[in-house]
C-alpha positions, 0 to 999 in steps of 0.5 A: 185151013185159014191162014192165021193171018185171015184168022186175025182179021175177022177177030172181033174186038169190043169196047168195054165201058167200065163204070168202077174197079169192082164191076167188070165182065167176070165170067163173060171174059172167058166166054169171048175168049175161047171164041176169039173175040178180043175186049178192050177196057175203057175206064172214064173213072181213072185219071186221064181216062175218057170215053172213046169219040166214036166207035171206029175200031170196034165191032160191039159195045159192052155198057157195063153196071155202074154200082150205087151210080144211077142215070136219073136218081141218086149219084149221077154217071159223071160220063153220061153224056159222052157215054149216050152218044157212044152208044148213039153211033154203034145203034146208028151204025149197026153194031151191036151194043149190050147193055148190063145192069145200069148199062141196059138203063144207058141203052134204052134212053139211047135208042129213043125210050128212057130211064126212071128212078129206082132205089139202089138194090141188090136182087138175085131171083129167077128170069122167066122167058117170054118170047120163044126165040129169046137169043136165037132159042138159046135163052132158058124157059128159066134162068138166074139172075143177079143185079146190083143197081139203081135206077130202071130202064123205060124201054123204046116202043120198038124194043122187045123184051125177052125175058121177065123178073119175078115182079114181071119187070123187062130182065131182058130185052132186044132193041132192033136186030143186034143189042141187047140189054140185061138188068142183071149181069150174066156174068156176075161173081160174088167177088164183084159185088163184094168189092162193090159195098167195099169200094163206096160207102153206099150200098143196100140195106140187105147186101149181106143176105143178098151176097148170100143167095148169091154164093148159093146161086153162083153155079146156076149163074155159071151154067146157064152163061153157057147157053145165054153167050150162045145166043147173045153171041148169035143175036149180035153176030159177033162170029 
């Protein structure tokens, strides 16, 4: 048997990029949890707050959603800049960085592709697999997805998308050996979105029916988290 001292070592620790109060990772924190993977909330929004100058001290990147704030259109991130170049290093240095909701936008202009104007949406609707060994095998023919978000990625000629949305639109997508990125978030609960439309004046026309579906979605959202940590857990060989 490993000592706990051993053990303590090879925990991983990510970083976690949060852009509001509302959007965390919701159902994902008990995913790293119970494999003893340790996440570290860095909150550039709060006073005194700042993206970290570099990724040492940490194993992953986790690029959260960012509500109504886009990377091209409407309220720009106020830390884009710094975030990009965080997310540079982790990609140069080979530590994985998944990218959710605006995140994934943030991912793909750092990996060489880009980002173009979308109007601020709220959709909950069906993901469709389109590579086979999507996450190591472990992501679903079918899956939920809920995003709440503005703008859209334009992915790098070397990325691989995964999965697609009802309208045929990357929903999931690899870049290189490691990182990921999710238009929606896989984690998502309806309380998050519903801090969301309080929290900024901004928010879709049809928040109300969306939070709806969602409710009526949050246990299939749940269920299939299960098999998605798996695979995203494989893919950036975080254990």
């Amino acid at each position: 048997m490993r000592s706990s001292k051993n053990s303590w070592k090879e925990m991983k620790t990510l970083c976690v990029l949060q852009h509001t109060e509302a959007e965390f990772l919701g159902l994902m924190e008990d995913q790293f949890e119970s494999r003893s993977i340790r996440f570290h909330y860095v909150r550039p929004f709060t006073a005194g707050g700042g993206v970290p100058k570099a990724a040492s001290g940490f194993d992953g990147l986790v690029v959260l959603g960012a509500g109504p704030y886009g990377i091209v259109s409407g309220h720009l991130l106020p830390s884009l800049g710094p975030e990009l170049r965080l997310i540079g290093e982790f990609l140069a240095r080979g530590l994985p960085v998944l990218g959710l909701g605006l995140g994934s936008c943030l991912l793909a202009v750092a990996a060489g592709g880009g980002a173009e104007d979308a109007p601020l949406r709220f959709v909950v609707g069906e993901g469709r697999r389109v590579a086979t060994d999507a996450l190591e095998g472990h992501l679903q023919e079918s899956f939920p997805i809920a995003a709440y978000m503005r703008d859209c990625p334009v992915l790098p000629k070397a990325a691989r998308v995964l999965a697609v949305d009802n309208a045929g639109a990357p929903a999931v997508f690899q870049v290189g050996t490691n990182s990921l990125g999710f238009l929606g978030h896989p984690g998502v609960k309806s309380a998050m979105i519903e801090d969301l439309i309080m929290e900024f004046e901004e928010a879709p026309a049809d928040a109300a029916a969306g939070l709806e579906l969602l409710r009526a979605t949050q246990g299939a959202l749940a269920t299939a988290l299960g098999d998605i940590m798996i695979g995203i857990i494989k893919t950036t060989r975080l254990m």
